[in-house]
C-alpha positions as CSV (number, residue, x, y, z in Angstrom):
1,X,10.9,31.4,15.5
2,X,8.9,29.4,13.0
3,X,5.1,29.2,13.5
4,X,5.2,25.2,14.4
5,X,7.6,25.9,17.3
6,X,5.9,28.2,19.0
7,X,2.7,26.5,18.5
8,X,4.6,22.9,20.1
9,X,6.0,25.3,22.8
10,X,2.3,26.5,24.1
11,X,1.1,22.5,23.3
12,X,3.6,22.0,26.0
13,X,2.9,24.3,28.3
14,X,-0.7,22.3,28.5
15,X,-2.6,25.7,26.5
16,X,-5.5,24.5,24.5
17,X,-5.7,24.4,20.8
18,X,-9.0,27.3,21.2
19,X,-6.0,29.2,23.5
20,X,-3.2,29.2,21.3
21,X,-5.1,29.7,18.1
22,X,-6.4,32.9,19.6
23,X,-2.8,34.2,21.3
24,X,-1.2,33.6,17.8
25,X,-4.0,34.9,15.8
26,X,-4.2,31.5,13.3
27,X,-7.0,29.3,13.2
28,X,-7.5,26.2,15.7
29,X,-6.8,23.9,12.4
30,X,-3.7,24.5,12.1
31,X,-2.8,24.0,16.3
32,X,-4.5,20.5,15.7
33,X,-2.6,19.7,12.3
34,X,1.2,20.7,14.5
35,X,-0.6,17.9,17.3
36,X,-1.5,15.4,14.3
37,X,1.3,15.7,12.5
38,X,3.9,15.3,15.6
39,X,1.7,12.3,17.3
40,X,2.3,11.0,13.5
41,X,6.1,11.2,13.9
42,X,6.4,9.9,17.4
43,X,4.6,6.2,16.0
44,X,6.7,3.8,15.0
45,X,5.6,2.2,11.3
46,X,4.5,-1.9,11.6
47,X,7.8,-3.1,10.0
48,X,10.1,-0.6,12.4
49,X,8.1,-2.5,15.3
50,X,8.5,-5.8,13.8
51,X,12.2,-5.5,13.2
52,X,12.7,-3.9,16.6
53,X,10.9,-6.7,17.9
54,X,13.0,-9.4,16.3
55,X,15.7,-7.6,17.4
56,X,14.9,-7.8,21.0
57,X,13.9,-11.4,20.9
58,X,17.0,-12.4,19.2
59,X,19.2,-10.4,22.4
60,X,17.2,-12.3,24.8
61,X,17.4,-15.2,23.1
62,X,21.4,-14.8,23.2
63,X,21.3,-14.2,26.7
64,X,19.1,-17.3,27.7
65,X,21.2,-19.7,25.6
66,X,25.0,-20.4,25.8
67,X,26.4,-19.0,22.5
68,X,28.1,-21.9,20.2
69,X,31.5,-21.1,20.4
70,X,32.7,-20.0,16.5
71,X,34.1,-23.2,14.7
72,X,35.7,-24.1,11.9
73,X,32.8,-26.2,10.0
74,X,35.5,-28.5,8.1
75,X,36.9,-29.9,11.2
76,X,33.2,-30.1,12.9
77,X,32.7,-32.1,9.8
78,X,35.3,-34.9,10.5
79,X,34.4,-34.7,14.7
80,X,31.5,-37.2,16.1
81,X,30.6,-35.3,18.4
82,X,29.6,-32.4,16.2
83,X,27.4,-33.5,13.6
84,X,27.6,-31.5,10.0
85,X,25.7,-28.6,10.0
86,X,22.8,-28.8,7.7
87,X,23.3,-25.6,5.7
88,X,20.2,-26.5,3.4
89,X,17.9,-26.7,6.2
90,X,18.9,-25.5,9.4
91,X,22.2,-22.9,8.4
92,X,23.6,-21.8,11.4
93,X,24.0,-18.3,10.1
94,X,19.9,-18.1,10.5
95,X,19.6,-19.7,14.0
96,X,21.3,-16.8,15.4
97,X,19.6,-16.6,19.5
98,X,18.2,-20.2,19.2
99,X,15.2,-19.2,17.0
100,X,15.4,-19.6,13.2
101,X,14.2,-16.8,10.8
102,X,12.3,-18.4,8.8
103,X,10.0,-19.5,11.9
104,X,9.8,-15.8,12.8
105,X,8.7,-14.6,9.5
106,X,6.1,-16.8,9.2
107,X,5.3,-16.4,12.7
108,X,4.7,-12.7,11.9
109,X,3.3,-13.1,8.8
110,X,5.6,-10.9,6.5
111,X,5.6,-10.5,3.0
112,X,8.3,-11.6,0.5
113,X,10.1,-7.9,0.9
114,X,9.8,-8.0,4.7
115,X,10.8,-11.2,5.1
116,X,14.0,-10.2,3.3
117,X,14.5,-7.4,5.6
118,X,14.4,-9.9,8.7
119,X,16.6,-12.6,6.6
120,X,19.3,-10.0,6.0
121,X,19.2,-8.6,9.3
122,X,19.0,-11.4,11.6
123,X,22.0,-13.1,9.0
124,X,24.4,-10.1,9.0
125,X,28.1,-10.4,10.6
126,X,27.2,-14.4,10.6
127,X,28.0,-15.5,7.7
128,X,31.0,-15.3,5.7
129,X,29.3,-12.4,3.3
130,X,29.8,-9.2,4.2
131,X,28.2,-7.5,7.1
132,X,27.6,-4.1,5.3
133,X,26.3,-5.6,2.5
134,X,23.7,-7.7,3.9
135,X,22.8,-4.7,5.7
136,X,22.1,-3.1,2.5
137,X,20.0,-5.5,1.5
138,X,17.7,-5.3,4.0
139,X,17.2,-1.5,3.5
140,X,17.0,-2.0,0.2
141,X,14.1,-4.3,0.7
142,X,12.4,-2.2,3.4
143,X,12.9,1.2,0.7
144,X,11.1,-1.7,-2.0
145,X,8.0,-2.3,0.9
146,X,8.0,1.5,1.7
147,X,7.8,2.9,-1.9
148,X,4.9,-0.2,-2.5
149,X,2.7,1.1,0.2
150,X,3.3,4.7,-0.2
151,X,2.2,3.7,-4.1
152,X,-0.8,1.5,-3.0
């Protein structure tokens, strides 16, 4: 058994850093590196809470509000009672849960990669792009933030 393990197995069993460092014969820096280094792990980054957030307001928002029922746009077009979309504007693809993403990002203050991430996100399986894709546009925004701040 590595050296870590047994270290996180006496963290859990409540011993003391002072405890363990003298039962495993190391010194008390490395016990309190294993605890940094795991309370590390166990925090979420600021973008993984701000798309997890965006993600959980969108899902309540889609619970609050009736979902528009899917349409084909070129006969909404020709109907009165269904004014053209505005898909300069307002797309429909970005109001996804009642709550357009461009309001969010600016709400939250992201950055031109970050706000990508959201776009991509919040916009994937809604438009007539490809899901997958815009998926991988987002991560490939997020790796573009991540590598910047690792860098900075």
């Amino acid at each position: 058994m590595k050296m870590t393990d047994k270290i996180r197995r006496l963290l859990q069993k409540g011993k003391t850093a002072q405890e363990i460092a003298a039962q495993l014969k190391i010194k008390p820096n490395r016990v309190y590196t294993v605890k940094w280094l795991d309370a590390k792990k166990q925090k979420p980054s600021k973008i993984v809470n701000a798309v997890q957030e965006m993600k959980a307001t969108l899902d309540a928002l889609d619970k609050i509000k009736d979902k528009p029922k899917k349409q084909d746009w070129g006969i909404a077009l020709e109907c009165r009672d269904h004014p053209p979309a505005d898909l300069v504007n307002h797309p429909p693809h970005y109001k996804s849960g009642g709550i357009e993403t461009i309001d969010f990002i600016e709400a939250k203050d992201l950055n031109y990669r970050l706000g990508n991430v959201v776009k991509y996100v919040s916009r994937a399986g809604k438009k007539a792009s490809d899901p997958v894709q815009d998926l991988e546009k987002a991560a490939w925004y997020l790796q573009r933030e991540i590598d910047a701040r690792k860098s900075a």
